[in-house]
C-alpha angles and dihedrals in degrees: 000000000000093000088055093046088053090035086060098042096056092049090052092053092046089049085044086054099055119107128236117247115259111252115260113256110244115256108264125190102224127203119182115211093204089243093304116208114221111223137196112255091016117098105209102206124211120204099174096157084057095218098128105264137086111270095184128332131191129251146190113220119191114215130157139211145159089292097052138260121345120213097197113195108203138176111205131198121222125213116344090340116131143220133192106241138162134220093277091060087252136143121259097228100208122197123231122274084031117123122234121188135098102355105068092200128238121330095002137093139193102258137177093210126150097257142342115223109229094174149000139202108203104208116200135161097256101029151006130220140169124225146176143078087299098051111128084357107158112197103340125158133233118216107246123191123181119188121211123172090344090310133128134229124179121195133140151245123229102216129170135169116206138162093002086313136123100213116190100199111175133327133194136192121211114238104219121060136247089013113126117228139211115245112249093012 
């Protein structure tokens, strides 16, 4: 009786050790943007729902102020498409393996507002800077939501800006609504 006893225990404990399957990653329709470089005076237009329509597109917008010209990278969403974006009209630059869904994260909302800034080159007669939430920002990913029939579909955006550039590397779209994803997966 006691072998038994000791024979069950250590099959329960191998059964109790053995690790949970990950969760399948949800499936994800994926378009790479060869390293795209956002320019002023050009729109760069995202249809990652490939229906045939934009689904958002990036823009440079020229202002000026006190302080001197303002180059304004933006990414804009079209129809009932939204963006995270915080208070200050910017961006939430998001890292890779982080999920993005639902829950818009501290500080940011799904909007469907005109444009998110991602960057901005300040020009003034004695210097030029760039500032913003994307500066030096090397493969970070923008929160995407598309809405179809009511429905919900979160994907993202790779974005980096690097030596004075805006580089849209890849984006994807997740296939099945209302399901968070992980930014870069």
């Amino acid at each position: 009786m006691k072998r038994i006893f000791l024979l069950v225990l250590i099959a329960g404990s191998f059964v109790a050790c053995k690790k949970n399957p990950a969760t399948p990653l949800p499936t994800m329709d994926y378009t790479d943007y060869h390293d795209s470089v956002i320019r002023y005076n050009q729109e760069f237009k995202v249809d990652l729902n490939k229906d045939g329509t934009m689904d958002f597109f990036f823009t440079v917008s020229l202002t000026a102020d006190s302080n001197g010209d303002h180059q304004q990278y933006h990414l804009v969403s079209h129809g009932t498409n939204k963006l995270l974006i915080n208070s200050n009209e910017q961006l939430k630059a998001h890292a890779a393996n982080v999920v993005i869904g639902k829950d818009g994260g501290l500080g940011y909302a799904w909007l469907r507002s005109p444009s998110g800034i991602i960057v901005e080159k300040v020009i003034t007669p004695t210097v030029d800077y760039w500032q913003g939430t994307w500066k030096d920002k090397l493969h970070n990913y923008i929160g995407v939501c598309i809405e179809v029939n009511n429905q919900k579909y979160y994907g993202w955006i790779n974005v980096s800006h690097l030596n004075n550039k805006v580089i849209v590397h890849d984006a994807a779209l997740c296939n099945v609504a209302n399901t968070d994803v992980i930014a870069g997966k």
